[in-house]
Legacy VTK file of the C-alpha trace (Angstrom):
# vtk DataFile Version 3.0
C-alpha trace
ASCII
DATASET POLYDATA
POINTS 53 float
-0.230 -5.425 -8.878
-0.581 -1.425 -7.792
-3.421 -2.772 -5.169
-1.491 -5.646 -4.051
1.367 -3.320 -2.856
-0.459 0.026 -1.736
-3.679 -1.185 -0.216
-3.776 -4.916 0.574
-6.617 -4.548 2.719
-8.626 -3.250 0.158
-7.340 -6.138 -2.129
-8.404 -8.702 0.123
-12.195 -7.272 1.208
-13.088 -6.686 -2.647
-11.915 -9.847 -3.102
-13.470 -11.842 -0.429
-16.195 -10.294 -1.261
-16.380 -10.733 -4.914
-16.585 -7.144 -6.015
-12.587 -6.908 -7.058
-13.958 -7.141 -10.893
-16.818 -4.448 -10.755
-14.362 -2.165 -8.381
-11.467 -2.486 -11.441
-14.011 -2.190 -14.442
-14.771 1.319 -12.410
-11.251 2.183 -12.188
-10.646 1.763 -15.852
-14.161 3.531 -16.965
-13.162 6.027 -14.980
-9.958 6.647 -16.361
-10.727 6.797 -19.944
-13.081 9.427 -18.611
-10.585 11.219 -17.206
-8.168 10.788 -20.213
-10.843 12.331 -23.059
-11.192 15.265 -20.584
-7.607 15.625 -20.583
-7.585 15.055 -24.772
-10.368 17.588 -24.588
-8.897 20.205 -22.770
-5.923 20.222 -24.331
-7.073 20.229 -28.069
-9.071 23.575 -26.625
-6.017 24.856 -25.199
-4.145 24.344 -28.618
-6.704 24.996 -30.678
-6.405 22.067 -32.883
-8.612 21.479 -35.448
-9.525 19.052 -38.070
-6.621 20.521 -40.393
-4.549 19.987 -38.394
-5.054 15.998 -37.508
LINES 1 54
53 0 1 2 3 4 5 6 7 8 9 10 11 12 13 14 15 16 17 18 19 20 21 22 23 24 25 26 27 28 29 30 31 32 33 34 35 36 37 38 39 40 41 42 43 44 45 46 47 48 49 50 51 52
């Protein structure tokens, strides 16, 4: 696990205190986030359109 081996602190205070599930639901809503932004930005920079899907 990425946590596990780059912040095990972290690891073991979300998990002790029982917030290791909210704190990686976050992650990963964040992430999608960040990955239709990316999507967005780069169908703009290409200027793709339906046609071309």
């Amino acid at each position: 696990m990425y946590l596990e081996e780059t912040n095990p602190l972290l690891l073991n205070h979300l998990t002790l205190a029982d917030r290791l599930h909210s704190y990686l639901t976050l992650l990963d809503e964040q992430a999608k986030e960040c990955c239709q932004m990316l999507i967005q930005q780069m169908v703009e920079a290409e200027d793709v359109s339906e046609n071309l899907k």
